[in-house]
N, C-alpha and C positions, 0 to 999 in steps of 0.2 A: 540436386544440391542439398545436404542433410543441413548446413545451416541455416539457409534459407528457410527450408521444411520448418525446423526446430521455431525458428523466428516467426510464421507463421501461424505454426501450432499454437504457441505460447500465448500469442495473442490472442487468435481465434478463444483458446479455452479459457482465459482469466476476462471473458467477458464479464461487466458489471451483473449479476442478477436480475435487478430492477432496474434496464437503463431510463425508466421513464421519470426514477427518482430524482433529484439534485442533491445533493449531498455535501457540496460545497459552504462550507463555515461561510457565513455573514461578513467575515474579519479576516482577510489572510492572515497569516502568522511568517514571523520576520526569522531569518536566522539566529539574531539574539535572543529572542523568547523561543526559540527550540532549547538551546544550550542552557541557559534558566531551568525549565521545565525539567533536564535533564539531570542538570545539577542538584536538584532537589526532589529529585529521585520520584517525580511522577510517571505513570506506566504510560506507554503507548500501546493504544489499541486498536486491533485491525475494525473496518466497519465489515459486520455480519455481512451485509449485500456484498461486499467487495470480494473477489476472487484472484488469491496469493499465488506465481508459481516464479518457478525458477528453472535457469538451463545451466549447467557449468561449461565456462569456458576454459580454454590453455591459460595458464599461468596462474590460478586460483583467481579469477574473475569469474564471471557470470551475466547473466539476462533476466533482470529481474521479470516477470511479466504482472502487472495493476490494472485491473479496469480495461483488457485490450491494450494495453499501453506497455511497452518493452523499453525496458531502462537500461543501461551496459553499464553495469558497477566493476571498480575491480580494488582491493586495499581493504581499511576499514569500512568502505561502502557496502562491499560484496558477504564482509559479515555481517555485517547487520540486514543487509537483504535475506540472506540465510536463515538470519536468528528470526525477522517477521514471517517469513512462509513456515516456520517450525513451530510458531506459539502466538496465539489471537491476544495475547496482553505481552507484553517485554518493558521492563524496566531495565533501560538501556545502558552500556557500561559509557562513566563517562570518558572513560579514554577516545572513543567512539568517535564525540562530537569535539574532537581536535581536527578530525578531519572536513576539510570543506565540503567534499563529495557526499561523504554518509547527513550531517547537517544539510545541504541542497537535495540530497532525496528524501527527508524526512519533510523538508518543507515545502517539497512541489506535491507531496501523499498527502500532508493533512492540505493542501489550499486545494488539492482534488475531491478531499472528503474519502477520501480511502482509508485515513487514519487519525484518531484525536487521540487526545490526553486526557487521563483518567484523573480528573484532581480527588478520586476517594479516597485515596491512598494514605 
């Protein structure tokens, strides 16, 4: 079964680096402070220990893979899953977080510690 495989693979290989780390923010982050942050044009970036992949599916969706963790994006989610496994910093467009799904994976990545906000910017 290649999807299966693929689902497995994906996992297996975006294991976290350091699982012994936590990396989990002190403070979850709500979907309104995602869309804030994005609005005002602060970068998201990936955590170094974290390991980015992706699988494409039929219809322009995808499997994102985080941390061992496979997310099934498909819309504006699935580009922005794209656009994070291409570039370790994105300042994201805010078209984006019109969407509830791409907003709901940005915010289960940073409350996993996969991804924060760069306020250098």
């Amino acid at each position: 079964d290649p999807a299966a495989f693929a689902r497995w693979f994906g996992a297996y290989n975006s294991e976290r680096k350091y699982p012994e780390l936590d990396f989990r923010p002190e403070e979850p982050i709500a979907a309104e402070d995602v869309r804030e942050l994005v609005e005002d044009g602060v970068a998201l970036c990936r955590n170094p220990a974290s390991r980015f992949a992706f699988v494409a599916q039929g219809e322009g969706g995808l499997t994102l893979f985080v941390d061992g963790q496979a997310y099934d994006c498909s819309g504006a989610a699935a580009v922005l899953a794209g656009q994070l496994c291409a570039a370790d910093r994105l300042v994201i467009d805010s078209a984006l977080i019109e969407d509830e799904a791409a907003v709901a994976l940005i915010v289960t990545l940073f409350n996993e510690g996969s991804v924060s906000f760069d306020p250098e910017d």
